[in-house]
C-alpha positions as CSV (number, residue, x, y, z in Angstrom):
1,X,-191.9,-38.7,157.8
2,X,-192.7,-40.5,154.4
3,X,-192.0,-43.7,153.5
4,X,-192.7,-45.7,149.8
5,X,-193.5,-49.3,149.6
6,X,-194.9,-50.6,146.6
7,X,-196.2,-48.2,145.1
8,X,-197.6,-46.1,148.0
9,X,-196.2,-43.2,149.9
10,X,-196.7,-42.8,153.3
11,X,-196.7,-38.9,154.4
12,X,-197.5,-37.9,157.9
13,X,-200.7,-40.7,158.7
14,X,-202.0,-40.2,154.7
15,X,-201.3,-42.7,152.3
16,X,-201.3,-42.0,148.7
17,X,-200.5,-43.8,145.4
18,X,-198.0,-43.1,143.7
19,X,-198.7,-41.9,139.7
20,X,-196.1,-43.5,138.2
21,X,-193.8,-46.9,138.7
22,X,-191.5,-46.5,141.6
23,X,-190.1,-49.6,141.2
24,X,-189.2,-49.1,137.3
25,X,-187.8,-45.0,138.5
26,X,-184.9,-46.7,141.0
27,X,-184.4,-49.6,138.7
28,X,-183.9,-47.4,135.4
29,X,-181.4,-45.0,137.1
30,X,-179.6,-48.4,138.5
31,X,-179.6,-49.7,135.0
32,X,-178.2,-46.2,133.4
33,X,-175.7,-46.5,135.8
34,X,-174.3,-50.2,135.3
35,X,-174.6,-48.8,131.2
36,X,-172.3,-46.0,131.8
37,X,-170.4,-47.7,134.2
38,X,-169.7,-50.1,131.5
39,X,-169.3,-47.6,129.0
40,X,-166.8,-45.7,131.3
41,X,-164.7,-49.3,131.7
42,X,-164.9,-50.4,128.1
43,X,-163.6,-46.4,126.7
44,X,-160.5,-47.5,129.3
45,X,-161.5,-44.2,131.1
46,X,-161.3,-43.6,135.1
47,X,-164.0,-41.7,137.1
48,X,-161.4,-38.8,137.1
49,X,-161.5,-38.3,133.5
50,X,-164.8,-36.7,133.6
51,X,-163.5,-33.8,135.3
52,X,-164.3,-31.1,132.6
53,X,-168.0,-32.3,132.7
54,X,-168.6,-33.5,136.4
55,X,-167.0,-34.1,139.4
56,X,-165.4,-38.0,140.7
57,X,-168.1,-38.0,143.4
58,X,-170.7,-37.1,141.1
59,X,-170.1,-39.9,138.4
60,X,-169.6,-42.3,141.3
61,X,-173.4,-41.6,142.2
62,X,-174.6,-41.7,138.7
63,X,-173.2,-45.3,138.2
64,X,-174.5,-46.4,141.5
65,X,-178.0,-45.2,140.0
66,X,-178.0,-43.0,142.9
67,X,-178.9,-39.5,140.9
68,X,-181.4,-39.0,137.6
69,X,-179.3,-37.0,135.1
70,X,-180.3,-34.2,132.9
71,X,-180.2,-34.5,129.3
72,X,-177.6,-31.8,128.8
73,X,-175.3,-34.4,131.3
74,X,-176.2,-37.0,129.0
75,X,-175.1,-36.0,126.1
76,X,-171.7,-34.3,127.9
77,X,-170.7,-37.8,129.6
78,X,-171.4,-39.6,126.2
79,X,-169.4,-37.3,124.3
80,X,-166.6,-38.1,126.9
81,X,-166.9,-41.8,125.8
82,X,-167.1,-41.1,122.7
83,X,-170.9,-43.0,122.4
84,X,-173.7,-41.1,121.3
85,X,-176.1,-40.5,123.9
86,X,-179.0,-42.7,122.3
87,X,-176.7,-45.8,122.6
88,X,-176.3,-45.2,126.2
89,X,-180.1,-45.0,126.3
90,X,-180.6,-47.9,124.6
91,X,-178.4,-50.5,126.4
92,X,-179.8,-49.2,129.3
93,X,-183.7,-50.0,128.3
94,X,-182.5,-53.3,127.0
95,X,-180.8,-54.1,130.3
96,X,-183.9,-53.6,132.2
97,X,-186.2,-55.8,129.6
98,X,-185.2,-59.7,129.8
99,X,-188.0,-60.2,127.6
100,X,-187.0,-58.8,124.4
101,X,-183.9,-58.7,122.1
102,X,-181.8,-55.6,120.6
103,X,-183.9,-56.9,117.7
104,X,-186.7,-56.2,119.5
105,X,-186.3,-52.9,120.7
106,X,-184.5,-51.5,117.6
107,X,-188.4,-53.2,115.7
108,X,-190.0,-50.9,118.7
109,X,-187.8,-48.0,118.0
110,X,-188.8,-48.0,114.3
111,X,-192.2,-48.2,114.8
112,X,-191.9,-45.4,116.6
113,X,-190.4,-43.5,114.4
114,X,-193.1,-44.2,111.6
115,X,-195.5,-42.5,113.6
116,X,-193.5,-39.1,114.5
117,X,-193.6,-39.5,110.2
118,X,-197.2,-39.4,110.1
């Protein structure tokens, strides 16, 4: 049996901490799939129209942030909305940080960039 409550996984009668932000790994696929929910509604497209790439039941658990998608996904459900795939990224980082503008991120982004430069 294994259970996880902040931050901890119970397994058998051992508990161990987790290595990484459980909270932040549910809440980022939740957040990808209000994006692309969003992004589905907004293209005027129905679950259905994903067909060549996925099936309905399969896009229905991406936007209820049930499933963790592949890159290669990614950048087949964008092209079906016709976003590129870093958009989609983005929106969905800046949906999960209340903090911090578009501005913000974009000022992130680019000092990121400058180092990959370097």
């Amino acid at each position: 049996m294994t259970n996880i409550l902040r931050g901890y996984i119970l397994v058998g009668k051992q508990i161990f901490k987790l290595p990484f932000d459980w909270k932040f790994a549910v809440d980022i696929k939740q957040a990808f799939g209000k994006t692309f929910a969003k992004a589905r509604k907004s293209a005027k497209l129905v679950q259905d129209d994903f067909e060549q790439v996925s099936s309905r039941s399969y896009i229905s658990y991406i936007e209820r942030g049930k499933v963790s998608i592949s890159l290669e996904k990614l950048d087949e459900l964008s092209e079906v909305v016709g976003l590129h795939p870093v958009s989609l990224l983005f929106q969905t980082y800046l949906s999960t940080d209340k903090d911090n503008s578009a501005l913000d991120l974009i000022s992130r982004i680019m000092a990121d960039l400058k180092r990959f430069e370097e």
